[in-house]
Steps between C-alpha positions, in 0.01 A plus 500: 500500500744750601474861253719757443348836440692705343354843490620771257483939550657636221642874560603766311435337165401170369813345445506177672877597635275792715241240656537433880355156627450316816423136519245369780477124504144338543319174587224398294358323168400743294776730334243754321267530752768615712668736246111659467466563868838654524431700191159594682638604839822691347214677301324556811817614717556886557841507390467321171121632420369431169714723305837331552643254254602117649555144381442173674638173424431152682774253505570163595758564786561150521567436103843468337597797260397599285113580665286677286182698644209284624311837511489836454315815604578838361396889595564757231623841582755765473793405711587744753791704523768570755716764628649256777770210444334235342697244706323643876280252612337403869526152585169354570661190702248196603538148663315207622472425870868536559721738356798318356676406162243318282254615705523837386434719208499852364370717216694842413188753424667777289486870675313557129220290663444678831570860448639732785803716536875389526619550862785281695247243604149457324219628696240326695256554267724373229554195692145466486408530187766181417327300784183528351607339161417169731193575438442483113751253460318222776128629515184305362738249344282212276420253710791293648766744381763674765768681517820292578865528547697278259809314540644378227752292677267309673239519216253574773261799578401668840153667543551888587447617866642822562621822302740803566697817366768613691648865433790419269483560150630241292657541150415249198808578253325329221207729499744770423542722211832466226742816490455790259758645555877525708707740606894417489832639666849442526710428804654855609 
């Protein structure tokens, strides 16, 4: 069975309009004992620790909507705040043995996530820190679980080979925050 994880940060507040999620796709049989693994290695990871609040849920990718969970995992916690654009993200882009449409995948980590200061390009180190979300996200798996690239046009799913950041950062609009307030003037 193909699942969809769908893995929930929420930010500045509880709200669900001020969670940011990204959505790895997995191999396997058993929905929960994936979403506890995940939940154990996101505890595990540096940059989410044990303090910081997240959500997973374990879809059918395959089913017809409505899908409701198969599983969930949760970590309490005080959300984080930010003084950056919600919307800045590094693409943490992956593929399987070659790097073409349905091949292909990506997952936008939020800047929230991996911490460093705003420049033109994000630093090495930044880069870094989003390459190593590979590793809680595919590590210690339950047995014959993996990490895959789905394509839902061919309803068929690729094994992961190979990872990369590049230095662009990449903007998710819907991760972004609703006006307070405008300023107005007339034509001269």
């Amino acid at each position: 069975m193909i699942f969809r994880a769908q893995i929930t940060f929420p930010a500045d507040g509880v709200l669900p309009v001020d969670a940011m999620t990204i959505t790895p796709h997995y191999f396997g049989d058993d929905p929960q004992g994936l979403a506890d693994k995940l939940k154990t290695n996101l505890a595990a990871f540096s940059q989410i620790g044990g303090l910081k609040p997240f959500k997973i849920r374990i879809y059918n990718a395959q089913a017809a909507p409505p899908s409701y969970p198969l599983a969930t995992a949760e970590q309490a916690g005080t959300p984080p705040t930010s003084t950056a654009p919600r919307e800045l993200a590094l693409c943490l882009s992956y593929y399987s043995t070659w790097n073409r449409p349905r091949y292909r995948g990506r997952l936008y980590i939020p800047h929230l996530l991996f911490g460093g200061t705003l420049a033109k390009r994000p630093s090495v180190q930044q880069m870094t820190n989003v390459l190593d979300w590979r590793t809680p996200l595919t590590s210690g798996l339950p047995a014959a679980h993996n990490m895959v690239v789905y394509s839902r046009r061919n309803d068929a799913s690729y094994g992961v080979s190979d990872f990369w950041v590049d230095d662009e950062w990449d903007i998710v609009r819907s991760r972004g925050t609703k006006p307070t307030t405008r300023q107005t003037a007339k034509f001269p």
